[in-house]
C-alpha positions in Angstrom: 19.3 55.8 -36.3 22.8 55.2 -36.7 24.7 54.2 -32.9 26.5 57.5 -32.9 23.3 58.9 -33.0 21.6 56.7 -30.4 24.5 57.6 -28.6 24.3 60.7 -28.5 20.3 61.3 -27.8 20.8 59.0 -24.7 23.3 61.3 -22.9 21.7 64.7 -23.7 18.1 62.8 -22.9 16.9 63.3 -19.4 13.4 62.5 -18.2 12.9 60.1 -21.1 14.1 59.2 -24.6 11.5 59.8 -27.5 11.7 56.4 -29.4 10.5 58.0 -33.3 8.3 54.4 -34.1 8.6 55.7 -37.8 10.0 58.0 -40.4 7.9 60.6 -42.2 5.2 62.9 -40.2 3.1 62.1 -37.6 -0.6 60.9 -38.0 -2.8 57.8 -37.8 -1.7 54.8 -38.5 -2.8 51.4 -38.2 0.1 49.2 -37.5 3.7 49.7 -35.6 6.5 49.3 -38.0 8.4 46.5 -37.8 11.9 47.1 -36.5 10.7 49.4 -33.3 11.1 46.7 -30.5 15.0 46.1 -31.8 15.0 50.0 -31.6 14.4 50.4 -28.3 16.6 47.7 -27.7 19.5 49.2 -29.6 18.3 52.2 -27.3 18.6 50.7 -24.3 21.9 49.9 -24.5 22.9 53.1 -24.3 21.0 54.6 -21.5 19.3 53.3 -18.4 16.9 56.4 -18.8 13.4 55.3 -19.5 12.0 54.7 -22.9 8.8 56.5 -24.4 7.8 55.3 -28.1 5.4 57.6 -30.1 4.8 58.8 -33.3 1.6 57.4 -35.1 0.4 55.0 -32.3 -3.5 55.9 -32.6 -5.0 52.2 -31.8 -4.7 50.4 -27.9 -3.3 47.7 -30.2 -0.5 49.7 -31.3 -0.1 51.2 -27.9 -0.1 47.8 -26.4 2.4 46.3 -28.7 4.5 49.6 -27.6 3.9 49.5 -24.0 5.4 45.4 -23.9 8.8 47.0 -25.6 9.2 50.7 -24.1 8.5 52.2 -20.7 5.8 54.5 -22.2 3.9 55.4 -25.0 3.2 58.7 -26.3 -0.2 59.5 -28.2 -0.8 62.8 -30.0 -1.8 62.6 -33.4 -4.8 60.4 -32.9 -6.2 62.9 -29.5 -6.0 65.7 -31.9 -8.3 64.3 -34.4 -10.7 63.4 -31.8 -11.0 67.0 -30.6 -10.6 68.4 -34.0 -13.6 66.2 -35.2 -16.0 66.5 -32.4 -14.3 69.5 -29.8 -17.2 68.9 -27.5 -16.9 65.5 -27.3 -14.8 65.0 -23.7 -16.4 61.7 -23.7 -15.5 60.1 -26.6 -11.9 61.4 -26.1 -11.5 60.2 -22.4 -12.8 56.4 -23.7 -10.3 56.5 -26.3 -7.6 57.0 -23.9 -9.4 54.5 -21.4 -9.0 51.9 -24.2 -5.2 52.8 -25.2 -4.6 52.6 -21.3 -6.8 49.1 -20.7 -4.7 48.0 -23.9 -1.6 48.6 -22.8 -1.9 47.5 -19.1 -3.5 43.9 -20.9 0.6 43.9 -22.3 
């Protein structure tokens, strides 16, 4: 993003900023592209409101590596596929999310 832009999203934001990690759509991944943690630095210039990264985190890894840069990380691809693969599985979903959390509070 160009700093007119970042500029611009920080004053309208309120609540949070939504830190894109990527370009392209959304879905799985398996690593964070590089550049994200100058991002949210870039970002954080600009605003003192917090900062949520997101867009193809789908590993506690990734959300890890997010949660030591940002003040949040948003997962939504990856919890979709769980329930869209086994809908009954309220299990398997809430370990996955145990696991992004243990991940990210290990950061």
């Amino acid at each position: 993003s160009t700093e007119e832009r970042i500029k611009a999203v920080a004053a309208a934001s309120t609540g949070f900023v939504y830190c894109v990690s990527r370009t392209g759509v959304t879905g799985v991944r398996d690593e964070l592209p590089e550049g994200v943690r100058d991002l949210v630095q870039r970002i954080r210039r600009q605003t003192q409101t917090p900062i949520c990264v997101g867009f193809g985190i789908s590993q506690p890894a990734q959300a890890r590596e997010a949660a030591a840069v940002a003040d949040g990380v948003i997962v939504g691809s990856a919890i979709v596929k769980l329930v869209e693969e086994t809908p009954q599985a309220l299990d398997r979903i809430a370990a996955f999310v145990r696991g992004l959390r243990a991940a990210i509070d290990q950061h």
